[in-house]
N, C-alpha and C positions, 0 to 999 in steps of 0.2 A: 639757396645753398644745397639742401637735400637732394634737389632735383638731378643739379647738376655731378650728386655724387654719384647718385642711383645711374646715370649715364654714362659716367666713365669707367661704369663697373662692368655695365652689359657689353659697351665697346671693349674692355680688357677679356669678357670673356670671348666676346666673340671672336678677338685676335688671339685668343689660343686656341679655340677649339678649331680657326682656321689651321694655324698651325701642325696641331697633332693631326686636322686628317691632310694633309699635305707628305707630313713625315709617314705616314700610315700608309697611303697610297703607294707612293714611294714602294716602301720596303715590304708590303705583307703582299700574299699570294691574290688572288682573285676571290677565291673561297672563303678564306678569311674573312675580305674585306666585305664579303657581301652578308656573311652571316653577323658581324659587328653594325652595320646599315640596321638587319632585317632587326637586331636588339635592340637598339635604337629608337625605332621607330613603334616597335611595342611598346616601349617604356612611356614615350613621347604619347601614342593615345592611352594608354591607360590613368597618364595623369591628364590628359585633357575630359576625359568623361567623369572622373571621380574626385 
């Protein structure tokens, strides 16, 4: 039962975070979008090494 909760929570997330960058894409500049990537991806390794 756990198992299956823990999975329909990463697929829920995943289907929004689909979402926002879809909406995101969409409507922000270019600059924007790359400077929100380039935080992103910091954030992403710093919780990978620590």
């Amino acid at each position: 039962m756990r198992r299956r909760r823990i999975e329909r929570r990463i697929i829920g997330l995943m289907l929004l975070m689909a979402g926002l960058v879809i909406i995101a894409v969409i409507t922000l500049p270019y600059r924007v979008w790359m400077v929100l990537l380039g935080c992103c991806m910091l954030y992403l390794g710093y919780k990978l090494f620590i």
